[in-house]
N, C-alpha and C positions, 0 to 999 in steps of 0.2 A: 561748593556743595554740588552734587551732583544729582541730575536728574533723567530719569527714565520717559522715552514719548510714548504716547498711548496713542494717540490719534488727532484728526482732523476734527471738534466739534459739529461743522456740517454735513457730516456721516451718522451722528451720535454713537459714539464705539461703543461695544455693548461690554466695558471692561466693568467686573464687579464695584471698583472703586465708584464710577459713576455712577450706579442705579441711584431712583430717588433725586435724581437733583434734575431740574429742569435746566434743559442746557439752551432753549429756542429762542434767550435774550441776548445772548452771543451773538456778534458778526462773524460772517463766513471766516473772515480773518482768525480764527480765535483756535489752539487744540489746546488739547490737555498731557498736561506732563506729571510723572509723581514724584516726591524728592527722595533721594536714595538714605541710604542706611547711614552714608557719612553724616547725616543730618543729627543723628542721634535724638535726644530725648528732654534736650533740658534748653531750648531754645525757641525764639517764636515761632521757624519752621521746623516739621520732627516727621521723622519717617515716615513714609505713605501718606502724607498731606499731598492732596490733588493740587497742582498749579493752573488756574487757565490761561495762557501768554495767548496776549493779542498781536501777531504779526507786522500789523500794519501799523499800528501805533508809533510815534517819535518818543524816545525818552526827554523826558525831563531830570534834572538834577536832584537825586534822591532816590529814583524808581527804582525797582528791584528788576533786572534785567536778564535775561537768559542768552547765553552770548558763546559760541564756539571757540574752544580756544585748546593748545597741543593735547591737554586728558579729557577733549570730550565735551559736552555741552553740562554749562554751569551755570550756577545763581551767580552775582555779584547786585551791589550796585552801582547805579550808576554817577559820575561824583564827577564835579564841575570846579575843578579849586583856578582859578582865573581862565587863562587863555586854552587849557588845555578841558580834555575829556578821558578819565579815568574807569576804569572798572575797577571795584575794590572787592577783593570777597567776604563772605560773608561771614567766615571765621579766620583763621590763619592761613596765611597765603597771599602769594605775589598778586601785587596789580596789573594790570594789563592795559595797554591804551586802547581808548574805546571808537577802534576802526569800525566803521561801516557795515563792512563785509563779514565781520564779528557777529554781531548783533542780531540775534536770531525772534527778539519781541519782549515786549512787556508787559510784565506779569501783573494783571487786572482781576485777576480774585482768587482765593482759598476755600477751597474743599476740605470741611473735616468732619471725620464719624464721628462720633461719642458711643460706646457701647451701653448701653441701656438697661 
């Protein structure tokens, strides 16, 4: 799944998706990303849902991870099956091993409008 960056948090980008939301409980570590159109509509993350990924975070076994890899920067999670450390994605598609240099942060909360 793919995601687009908006920015650094401690700047607060003045991107439409984020008006309204208080962003000053965030650590410096933390931007915001939004999940692209491959996301589609019938899953727990769906198009133009705001990502906050915190930088500096370690993942843990489970977390949902934002991770550079040959198409770009992507969701997976992060998957611990014994000795090794996996990135799995989040719909169809290859796993990737979960190098270091990969690993761009972990995704610590969800932005969603509701229209009203």
């Amino acid at each position: 799944m793919h995601v687009n960056y908006l920015g650094p948090l401690c700047f607060q980008p003045e991107h439409p998706s984020l008006r309204g939301y208080d962003l000053s409980h965030f650590p410096n570590s933390c931007y915001a990303v939004c999940v692209g159109e491959d996301a589609g509509v019938n899953g727990p993350l769906i198009e133009g849902d705001i990502l906050i990924v915190d930088e500096s975070r370690v993942p843990g076994h489970g977390d949902l991870v934002l991770a550079e890899v040959e198409s770009g920067q992507r969701l997976f999670h992060y998957w611990r099956p014994g000795y090794r450390t996996l990135l799995r994605p989040l719909k169809e598609g290859r796993s990737w091993e979960a190098k270091a240099d990969r690993l761009r942060g972990v995704v610590v909360s969800l932005l969603r409008q509701y229209a009203a």
